[in-house]
N, C-alpha and C positions, 0 to 999 in steps of 0.2 A: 809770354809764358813758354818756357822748355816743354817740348813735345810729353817728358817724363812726368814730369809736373798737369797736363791736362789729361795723362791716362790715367794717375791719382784718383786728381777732381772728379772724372764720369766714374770710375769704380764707386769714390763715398756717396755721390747721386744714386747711383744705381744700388748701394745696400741702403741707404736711407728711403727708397722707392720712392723717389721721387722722377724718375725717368726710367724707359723703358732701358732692357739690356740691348744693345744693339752689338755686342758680342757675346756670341755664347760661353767663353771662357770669364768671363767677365761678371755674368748671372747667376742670380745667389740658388741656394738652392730651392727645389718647389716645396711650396708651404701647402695645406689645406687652403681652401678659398673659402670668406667667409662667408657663412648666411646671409641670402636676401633678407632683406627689415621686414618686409611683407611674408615671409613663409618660416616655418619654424624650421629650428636647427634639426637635421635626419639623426637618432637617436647614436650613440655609441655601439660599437659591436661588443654584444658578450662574450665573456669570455670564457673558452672551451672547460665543458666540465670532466676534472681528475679524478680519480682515486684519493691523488694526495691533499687536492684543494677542491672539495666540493663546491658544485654550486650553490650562492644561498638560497635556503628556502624564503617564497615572499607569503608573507602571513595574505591572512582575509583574502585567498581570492581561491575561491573553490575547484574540484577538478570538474571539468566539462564532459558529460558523458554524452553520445549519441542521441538525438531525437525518436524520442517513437511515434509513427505514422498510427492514424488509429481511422477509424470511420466517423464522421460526426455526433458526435454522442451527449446527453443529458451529462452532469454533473452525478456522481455515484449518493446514494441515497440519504447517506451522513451529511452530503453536504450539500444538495438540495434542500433539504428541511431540515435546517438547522433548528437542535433542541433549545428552549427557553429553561433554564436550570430555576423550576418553580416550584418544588417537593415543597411538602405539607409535612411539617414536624410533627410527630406522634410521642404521646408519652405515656409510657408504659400503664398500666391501669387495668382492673377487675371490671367487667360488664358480670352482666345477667339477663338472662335471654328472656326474652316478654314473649307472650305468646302470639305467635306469627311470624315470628322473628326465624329469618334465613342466616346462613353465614354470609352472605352477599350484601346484606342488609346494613350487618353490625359493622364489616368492611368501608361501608359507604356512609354508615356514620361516623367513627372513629377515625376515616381514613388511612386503615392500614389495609396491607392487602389481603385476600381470599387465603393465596398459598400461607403468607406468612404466621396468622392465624389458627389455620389448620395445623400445620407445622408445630407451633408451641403446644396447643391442646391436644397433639395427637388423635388431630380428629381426622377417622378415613374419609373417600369416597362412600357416599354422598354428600358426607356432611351433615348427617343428621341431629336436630337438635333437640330438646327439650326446653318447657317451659321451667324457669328458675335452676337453669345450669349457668353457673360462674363460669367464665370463661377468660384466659388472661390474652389483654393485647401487646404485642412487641413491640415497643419503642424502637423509633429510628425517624431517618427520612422518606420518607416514598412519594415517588416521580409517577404521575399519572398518565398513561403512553398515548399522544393524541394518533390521528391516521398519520401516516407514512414516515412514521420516527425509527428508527432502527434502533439496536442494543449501542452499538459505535455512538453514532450521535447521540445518547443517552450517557454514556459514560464519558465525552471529551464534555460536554459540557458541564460535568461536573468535576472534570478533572483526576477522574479514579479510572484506573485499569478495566477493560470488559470483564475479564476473568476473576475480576476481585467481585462484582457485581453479578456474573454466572454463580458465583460460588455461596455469596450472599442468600441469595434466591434459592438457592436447589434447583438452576435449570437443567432441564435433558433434550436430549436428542428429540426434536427438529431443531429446537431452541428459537421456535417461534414466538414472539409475541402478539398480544391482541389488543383491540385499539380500547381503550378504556383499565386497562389492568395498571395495576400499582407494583411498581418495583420498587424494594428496598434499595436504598444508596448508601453502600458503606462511607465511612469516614475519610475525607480526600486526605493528602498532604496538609499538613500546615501551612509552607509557602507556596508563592505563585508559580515558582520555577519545578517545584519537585510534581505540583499540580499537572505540569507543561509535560513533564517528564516522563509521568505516568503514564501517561497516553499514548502505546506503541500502535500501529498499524502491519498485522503480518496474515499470512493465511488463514491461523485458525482462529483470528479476530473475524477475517471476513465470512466464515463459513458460517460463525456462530453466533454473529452480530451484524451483519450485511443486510441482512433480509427487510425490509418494512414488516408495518407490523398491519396482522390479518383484520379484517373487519370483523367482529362477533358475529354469528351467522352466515356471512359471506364465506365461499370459495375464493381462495386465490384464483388468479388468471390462466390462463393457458397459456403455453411460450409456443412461439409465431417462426416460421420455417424460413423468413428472409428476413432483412436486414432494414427494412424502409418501416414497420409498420410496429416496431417493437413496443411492448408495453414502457408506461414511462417510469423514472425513478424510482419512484415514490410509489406503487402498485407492487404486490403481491404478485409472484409467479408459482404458480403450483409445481413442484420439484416434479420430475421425471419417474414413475414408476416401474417400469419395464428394466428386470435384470441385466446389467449391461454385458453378458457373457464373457467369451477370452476377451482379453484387452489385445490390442492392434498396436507397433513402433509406432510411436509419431514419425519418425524419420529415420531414415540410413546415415551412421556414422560412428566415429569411434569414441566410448563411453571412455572417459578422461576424469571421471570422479567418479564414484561409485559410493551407493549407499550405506549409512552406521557411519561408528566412530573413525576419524581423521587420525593422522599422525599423534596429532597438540590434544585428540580427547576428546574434542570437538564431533557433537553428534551432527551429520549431513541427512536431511530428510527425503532425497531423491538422488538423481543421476544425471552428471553431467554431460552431452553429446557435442566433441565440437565437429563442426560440420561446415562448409562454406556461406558467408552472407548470403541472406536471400532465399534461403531453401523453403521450401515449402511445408510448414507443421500441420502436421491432420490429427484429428481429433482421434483418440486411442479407442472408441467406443462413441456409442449412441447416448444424448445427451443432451441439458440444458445450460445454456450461456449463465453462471453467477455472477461472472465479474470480467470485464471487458478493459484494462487502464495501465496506470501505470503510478499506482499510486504506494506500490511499496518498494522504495529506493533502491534494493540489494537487488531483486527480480528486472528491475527493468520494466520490458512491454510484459504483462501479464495477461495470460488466460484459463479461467479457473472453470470447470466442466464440472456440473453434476451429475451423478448417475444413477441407474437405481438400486437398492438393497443398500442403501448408503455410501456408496461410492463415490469417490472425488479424484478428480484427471486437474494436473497443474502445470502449466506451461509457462516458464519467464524466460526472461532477455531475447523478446521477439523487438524486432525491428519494426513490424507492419502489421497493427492487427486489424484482421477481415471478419469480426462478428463482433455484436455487441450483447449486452446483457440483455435474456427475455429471448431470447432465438433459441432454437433448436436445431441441434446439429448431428449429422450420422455419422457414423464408423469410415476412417477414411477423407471425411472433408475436410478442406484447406481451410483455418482456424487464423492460420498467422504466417508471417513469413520470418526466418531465424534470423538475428543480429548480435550485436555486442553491447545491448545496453546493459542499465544497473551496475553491478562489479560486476560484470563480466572482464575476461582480460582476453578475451578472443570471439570470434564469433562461434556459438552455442547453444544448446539449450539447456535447460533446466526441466528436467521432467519427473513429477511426484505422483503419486498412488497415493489415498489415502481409504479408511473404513473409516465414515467415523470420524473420529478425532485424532486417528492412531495413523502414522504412515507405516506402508508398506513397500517394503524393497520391490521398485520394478521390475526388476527383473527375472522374479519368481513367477509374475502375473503373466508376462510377454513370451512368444512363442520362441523355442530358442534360435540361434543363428549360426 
């Protein structure tokens, strides 16, 4: 074979890979190398996202927000004792009152409740009756409150709104329930989803619907100055009496939303402070721990203060929180530490004033700066 003719031959050997290149001029070009049989292929790189070729969005896979650190703590009292959806259907109808006969009485025979009762006969405090007065009973459903049920968990097991069931009722301010009393349960959805649907979880659910419900006769508990010995779930905490005077910054920084209507119209119920991770949130006043979690999506780590004369302190998208429900807390103490959770899009806080049911603009309350 001509010298020419065997540098052919090792050239087609060597693009056929069937021997090594033993000149480099002569060596095809470098290929990828394939996967070992035993370990998976390393995925492909993506590719840089444009203006002009966005990257695709990939369905089902949710956005990951920050963890919130919290103390060890009971499950929140909706769902420690979860309600059994077992209302007693009532249908509308005429009594007449027998002699001895209470409105407590006629309530617990018929199965509707005291308020509701009073309410249609416009009957006042005390309640006074007479022998052979007709009296008309409300039709509906009503849920009979056992101990440590909440308005929340009364209203998701039925699938109806709290505030459709506050409204039902004529409840007010405490918006305490008691253990044996009958709520009326408006009419849920029709389907299972809009059932689902109805059921939001936000502040003024928790403030109005958070609580268990009181024993007849019994004082709620007392709320406890540390953090080891708190009352649990499902107990009654007696609210904080004592005026909570000027309210105190939770923290130094610069207010980056501000209270009322937004650009889009959109009402904003507090003020936003972004401030470094990690800061330290103190409690704006003297105070009782309502709600220690992190159980309403948009806030994050949440901490909601009670105060007295009606007043309500709200803190979300904490990173760390240092108290739990049933504590008592002073003016000045460290409650949480600031993060980025919930929608936050930096690290912040979220800080509300409320009276009431009503928010008010922080910044009227706070000392100026």
């Amino acid at each position: 074979m001509t010298r020419r003719a065997a540098r052919s031959a090792a050239l087609l050997l060597v693009l056929a890979g069937c021997i090594p290149a033993a000149d480099p001029r002569l060596a095809p070009p470098p290929a990828a190398p394939a996967p070992a049989a035993d370990l998976p292929a390393e995925p492909l790189p993506e590719p840089e996202r444009t203006a002009e070729a966005p990257h695709p969005v990939r369905p089902s896979r949710p956005t990951r927000r920050p963890p919130v650190e919290q103390l060890a703590a009971p499950r929140p009292a909706w769902e420690a004792a979860p309600v059994t959806p077992d209302a007693r259907l009532v249908r509308t109808q005429d009594v007449v009152v027998r002699p001895g006969d209470t409105l407590s009485a006629i309530a617990e025979r018929t199965g509707a409740s005291i308020a509701a009762i009073a309410r249609r006969n416009t009957l006042p405090p005390p309640y006074t009756l007479r022998a052979g007065q007709r009296l008309v009973i409300p039709g509906g459903r009503y849920h009979r409150v056992d101990p440590g049920q909440t308005g929340i968990g009364i209203a998701r097991a039925y699938g109806v709104p709290w505030s459709e069931v506050v409204a039902a009722n004529d409840l007010r301010e405490p918006f305490v329930l008691v253990t044996g009393q009958r709520v009326l349960i408006p009419s849920p959805p029709a389907s299972a989803a809009a059932r689902a649907a109805a059921f939001t979880l936000d502040v003024d659910t928790i403030l109005t619907g958070g609580e268990p419900a009181v024993a007849s006769g019994r004082a709620p508990v007392r709320p406890v100055k540390g953090t080891t010995r708190v009352p649990a779930a499902t107990v009654p905490v007696a609210p904080p009496s004592a005026a909570p005077g000027r309210f105190s910054w939770p923290l130094t920084g610069r207010i980056v939303r501000r209270f009322g209507a937004g650009a889009s119209g959109e009402r904003f119920d507090g003020i936003e402070i972004a401030v470094p991770s990690g800061t330290e949130v103190k409690a704006a006043a003297a105070g009782t721990v309502a709600y220690a979690g992190d159980g309403i999506a948009a806030l994050g780590g949440l901490v909601i203060v009670k105060h007295g004369e009606n007043w309500t302190s709200i803190y979300g998208h904490a990173g760390k929180l240092l108290v739990r429900r049933g504590q008592a807390v002073t003016r000045g103490q460290v409650i949480a530490l600031s993060g980025a959770t919930g929608f936050a899009d930096q690290p912040e806080l979220h800080f509300e004033l409320r009276r009431g049911r009503s928010p008010v603009d922080p910044v009227t309350q706070l000392p100026r700066r």
